[in-house]
C-alpha positions as CSV (number, residue, x, y, z in Angstrom):
1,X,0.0,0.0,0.0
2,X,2.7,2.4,0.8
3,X,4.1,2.1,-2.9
4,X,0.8,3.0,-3.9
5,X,0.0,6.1,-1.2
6,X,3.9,7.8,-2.2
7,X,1.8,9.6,-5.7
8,X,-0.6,11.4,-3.2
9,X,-0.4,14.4,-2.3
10,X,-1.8,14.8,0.6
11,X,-4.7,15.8,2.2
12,X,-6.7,13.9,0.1
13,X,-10.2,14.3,-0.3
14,X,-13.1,11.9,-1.8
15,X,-16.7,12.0,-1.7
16,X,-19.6,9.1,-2.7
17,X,-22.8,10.0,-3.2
18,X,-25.1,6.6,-2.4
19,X,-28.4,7.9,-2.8
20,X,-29.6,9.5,0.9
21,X,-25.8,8.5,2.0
22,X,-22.6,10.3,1.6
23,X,-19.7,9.0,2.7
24,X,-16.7,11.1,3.0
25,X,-12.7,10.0,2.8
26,X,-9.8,12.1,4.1
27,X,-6.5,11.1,4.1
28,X,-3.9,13.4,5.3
29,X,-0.1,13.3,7.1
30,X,0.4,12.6,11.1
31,X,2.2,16.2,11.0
32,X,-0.4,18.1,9.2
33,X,-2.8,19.2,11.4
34,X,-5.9,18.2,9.7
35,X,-9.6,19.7,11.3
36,X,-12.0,16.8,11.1
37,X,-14.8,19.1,12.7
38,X,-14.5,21.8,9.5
39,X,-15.6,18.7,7.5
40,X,-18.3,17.8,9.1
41,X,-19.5,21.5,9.7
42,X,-19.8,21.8,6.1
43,X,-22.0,18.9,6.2
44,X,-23.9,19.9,8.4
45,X,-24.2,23.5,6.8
46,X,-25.3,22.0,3.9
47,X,-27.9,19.7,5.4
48,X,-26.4,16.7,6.3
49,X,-26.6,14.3,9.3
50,X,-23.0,13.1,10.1
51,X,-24.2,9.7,11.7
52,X,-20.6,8.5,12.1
53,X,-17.1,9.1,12.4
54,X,-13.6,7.5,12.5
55,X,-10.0,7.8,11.9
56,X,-7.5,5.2,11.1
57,X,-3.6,5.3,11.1
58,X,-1.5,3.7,8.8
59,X,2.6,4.6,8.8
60,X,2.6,8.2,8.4
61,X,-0.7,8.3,7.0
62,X,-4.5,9.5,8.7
63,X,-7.4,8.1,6.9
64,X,-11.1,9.6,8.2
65,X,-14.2,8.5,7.3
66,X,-17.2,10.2,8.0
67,X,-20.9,9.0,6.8
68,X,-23.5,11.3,6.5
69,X,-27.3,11.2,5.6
70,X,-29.5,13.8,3.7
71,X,-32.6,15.1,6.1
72,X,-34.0,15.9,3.0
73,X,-33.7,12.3,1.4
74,X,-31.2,12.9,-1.3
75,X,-28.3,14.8,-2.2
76,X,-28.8,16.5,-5.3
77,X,-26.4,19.3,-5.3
78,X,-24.7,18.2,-2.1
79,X,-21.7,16.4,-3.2
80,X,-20.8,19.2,-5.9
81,X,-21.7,22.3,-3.0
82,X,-19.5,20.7,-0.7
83,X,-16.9,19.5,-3.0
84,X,-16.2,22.8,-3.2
85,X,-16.2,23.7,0.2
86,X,-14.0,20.5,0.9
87,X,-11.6,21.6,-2.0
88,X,-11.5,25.0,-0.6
89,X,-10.4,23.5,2.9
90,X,-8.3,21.3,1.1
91,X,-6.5,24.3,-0.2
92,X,-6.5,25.9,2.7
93,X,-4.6,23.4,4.6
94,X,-1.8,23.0,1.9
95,X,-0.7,26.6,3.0
């Protein structure tokens, strides 16, 4: 796996859309200091129930995975309005 994770740059961020379901990956470095709960405010601000969350650590590397539902019971728009947001974050924490 390692061989594999060098071509990232990290954070990483990936979201699934499974119909009322989003599920949310982050992966990101043990020294950069990563803020889960701006993830999952930007979930929330765009209507989401985070249901569950949890973190993993491999080597040097921080995976999160947070799964969310739609109140509304969809998420048309969701992924791409908080892609955005998530990219902007992403950003963000490169600097």
């Amino acid at each position: 796996m390692d061989a594999m994770m060098m071509g990232l740059r990290l954070p990483m961020i990936e979201l699934r859309e499974m119909g009322s379901s989003i599920e949310v990956i982050l992966i990101s470095g043990l020294k950069k200091n990563f803020m889960l709960y701006e993830v999952i405010t930007i979930l929330e601000e765009e209507g989401a129930e985070v249901v569950s969350a949890s973190f993993s650590t491999v080597g040097d590397k921080v995976f999160h995975t947070v799964h969310a539902q739609s109140w509304c019971g969809d998420f048309k728009g969701l992924p791409e309005i908080a892609g955005t947001d998530l990219l902007e974050l992403h950003v963000k924490s490169e600097t």
